[in-house]
N, C-alpha and C positions, 0 to 999 in steps of 0.2 A: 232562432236560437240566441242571436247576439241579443234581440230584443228582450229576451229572460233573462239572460246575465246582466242584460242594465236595470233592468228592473230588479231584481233579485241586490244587486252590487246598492242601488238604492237603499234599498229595506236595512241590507248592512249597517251602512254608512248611516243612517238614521237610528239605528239602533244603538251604535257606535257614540252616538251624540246625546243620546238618553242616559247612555253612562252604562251601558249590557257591553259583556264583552263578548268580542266581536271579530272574525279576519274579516279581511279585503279579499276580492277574486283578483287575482294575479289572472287574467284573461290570456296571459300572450306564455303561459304556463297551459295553458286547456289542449289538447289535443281533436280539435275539428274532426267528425266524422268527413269521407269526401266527398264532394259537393254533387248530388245525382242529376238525371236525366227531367225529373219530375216538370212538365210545362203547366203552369195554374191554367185553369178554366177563363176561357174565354171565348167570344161570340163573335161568328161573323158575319155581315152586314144581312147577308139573308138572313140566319138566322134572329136576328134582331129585329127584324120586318116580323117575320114568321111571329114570332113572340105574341109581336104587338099586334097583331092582327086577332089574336085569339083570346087576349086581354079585356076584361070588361072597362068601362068607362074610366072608373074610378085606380084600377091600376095600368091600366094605358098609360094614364096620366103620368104614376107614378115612376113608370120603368122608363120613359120617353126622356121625365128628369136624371133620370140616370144615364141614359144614353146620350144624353146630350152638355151634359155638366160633367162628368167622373167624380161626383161627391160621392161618397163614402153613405154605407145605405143608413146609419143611424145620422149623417148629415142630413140626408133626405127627410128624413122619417122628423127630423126637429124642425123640418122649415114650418113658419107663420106666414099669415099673407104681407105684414110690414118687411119679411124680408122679402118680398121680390119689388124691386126698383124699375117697373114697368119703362118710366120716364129716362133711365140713367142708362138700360139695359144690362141690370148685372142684379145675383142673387148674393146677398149677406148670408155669410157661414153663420152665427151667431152662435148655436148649439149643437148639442147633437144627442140623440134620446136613445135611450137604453132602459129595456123593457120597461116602454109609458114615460120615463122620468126622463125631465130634462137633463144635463149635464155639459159640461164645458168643450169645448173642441180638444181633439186628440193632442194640439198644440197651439200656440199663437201663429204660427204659419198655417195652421189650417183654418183661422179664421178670418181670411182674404177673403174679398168678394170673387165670384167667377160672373163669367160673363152669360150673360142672358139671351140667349139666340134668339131669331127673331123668328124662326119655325118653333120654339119653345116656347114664345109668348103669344102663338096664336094658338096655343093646344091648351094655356093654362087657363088665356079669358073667356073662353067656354066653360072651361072646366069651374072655375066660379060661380058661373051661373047656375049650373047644377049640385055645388060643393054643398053639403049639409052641416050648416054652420055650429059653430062650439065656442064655448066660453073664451080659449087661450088665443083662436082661430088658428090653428094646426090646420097645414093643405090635407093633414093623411090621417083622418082619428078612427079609434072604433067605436063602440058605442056609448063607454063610458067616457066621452071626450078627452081618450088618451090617445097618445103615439103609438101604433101596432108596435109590438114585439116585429123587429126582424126577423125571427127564429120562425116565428107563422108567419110572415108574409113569407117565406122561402120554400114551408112545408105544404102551406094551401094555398096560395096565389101561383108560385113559380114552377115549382114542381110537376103540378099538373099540367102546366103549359110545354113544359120540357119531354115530359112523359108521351105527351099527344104528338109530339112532334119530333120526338125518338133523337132529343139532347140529351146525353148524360149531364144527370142531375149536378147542381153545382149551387153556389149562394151569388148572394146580390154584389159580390165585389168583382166579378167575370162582366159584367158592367162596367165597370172601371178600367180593368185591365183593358178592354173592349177601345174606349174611351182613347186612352195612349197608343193603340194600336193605329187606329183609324185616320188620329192626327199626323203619325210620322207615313202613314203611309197615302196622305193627301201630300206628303210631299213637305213636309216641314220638321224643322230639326226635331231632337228629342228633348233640347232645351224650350220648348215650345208646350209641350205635354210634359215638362215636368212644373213648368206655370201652371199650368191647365189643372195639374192634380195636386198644387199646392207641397208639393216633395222637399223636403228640405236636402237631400243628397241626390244628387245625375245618377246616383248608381242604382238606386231604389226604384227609379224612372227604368231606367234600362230592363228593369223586371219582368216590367209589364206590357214592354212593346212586343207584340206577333205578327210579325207580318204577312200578308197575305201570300198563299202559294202565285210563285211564278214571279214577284215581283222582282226577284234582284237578277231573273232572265232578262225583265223587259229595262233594267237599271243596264246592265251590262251592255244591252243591244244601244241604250241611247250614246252609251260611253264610245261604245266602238266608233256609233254611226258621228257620231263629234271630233272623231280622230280622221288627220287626211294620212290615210293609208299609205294612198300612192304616190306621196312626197317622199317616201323612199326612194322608190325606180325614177323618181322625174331625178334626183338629188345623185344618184347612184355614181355618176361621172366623178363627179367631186371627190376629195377624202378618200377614194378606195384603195387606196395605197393602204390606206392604214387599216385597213380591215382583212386578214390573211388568214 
């Protein structure tokens, strides 16, 4: 919602400058619905195998990039083969395509490189060898050597994969969320996966991390077992005066 009011407060303020009369959103005037229970769609590790296991070649490939980067699927769907840096180990964001057409990254923080795994670059150089080449050299075209719509890879690629394997159905950004999930819960901050997904706010990162059932039992159990208990009762002689 805040994302419509800036965009929106944009459109204003642009109109404002064209010489159209125009107010400002006074934002801190709006009355926020309250904030629900809703958790976005996201995948967990089995299911992400499962996936990929029922995937054909050419979107194996595809959803593995997802799994493995957290780009954004119209990021995916823009990558060339000049942006993967085999040698450097990292993929150039450059674009990002929306139905067929190139277009610019969502922002200039989103056009960082991310880093190039080294299980992701032994899934792409096969995948070259059988990639059926095109003019622009797009990894992911359709026949008219353009960038699939994300809207049909979601409908006839993913869908039916979800269907078969009885995940409610979701779009290609539960990938992502996936992506920030998986990193904080290998045990690394969330300023960590908010690099990873190129965020320009921690709190937008915060969104997308799910952590796995049971993990903050087995956090709590390491904490306990890190604490010396029984330096109470060894201690207890001491000080007890002051404890009544």
């Amino acid at each position: 919602m805040l994302n419509i009011l800036s965009t929106l407060s944009s459109m204003l303020a642009t109109a404002k400058n064209w010489g159209y009369s125009s107010g400002e959103i006074a934002i801190r005037k709006l009355v926020l619905p309250e904030r629900n229970v809703h958790v976005p769609p996201h995948f967990t590790r089995s299911q992400v195998e499962s996936i990929l296991s029922l995937a054909n070649e050419l979107w194996r490939a595809f959803f593995i990039v997802l799994a493995l980067t957290g780009l954004r699927a119209g990021e995916a769907l823009g990558l060339q083969w000049p942006d993967i840096d085999f040698h450097h180990k990292c993929i150039h964001v450059r674009r990002s395509a929306w139905y067929g057409k190139a277009q610019s990254t969502k922002s200039k923080a989103s056009a960082a490189p991310v880093t190039l795994p080294d299980a992701l670059a032994s899934v792409l150089r096969p995948y070259h060898s059988i990639w059926t080449a095109n003019p622009e050299g797009w990894l992911f075209a359709t026949r008219n050597n353009r960038p699939p719509s994300s809207n049909n890879v979601v409908e006839y690629r993913l869908w039916p994969i979800l269907d078969a394997l009885d995940i409610p159905r979701c779009g290609l950004h539960a990938f992502r969320h996936s992506v920030a999930s998986f990193i904080v819960d290998a045990g690394y901050s969330p300023e960590v996966a908010k690099q990873q997904l190129r965020h320009t706010d921690a709190r937008t990162t915060l969104n997308y991390i799910h952590l796995r059932g049971g993990i903050t039992e087995q956090a709590m159990a390491d904490v306990s077992n890190s604490l010396k208990l029984d330096a109470v009762g060894r201690e207890q002689g001491k000080g007890s005066q002051y404890i009544q």
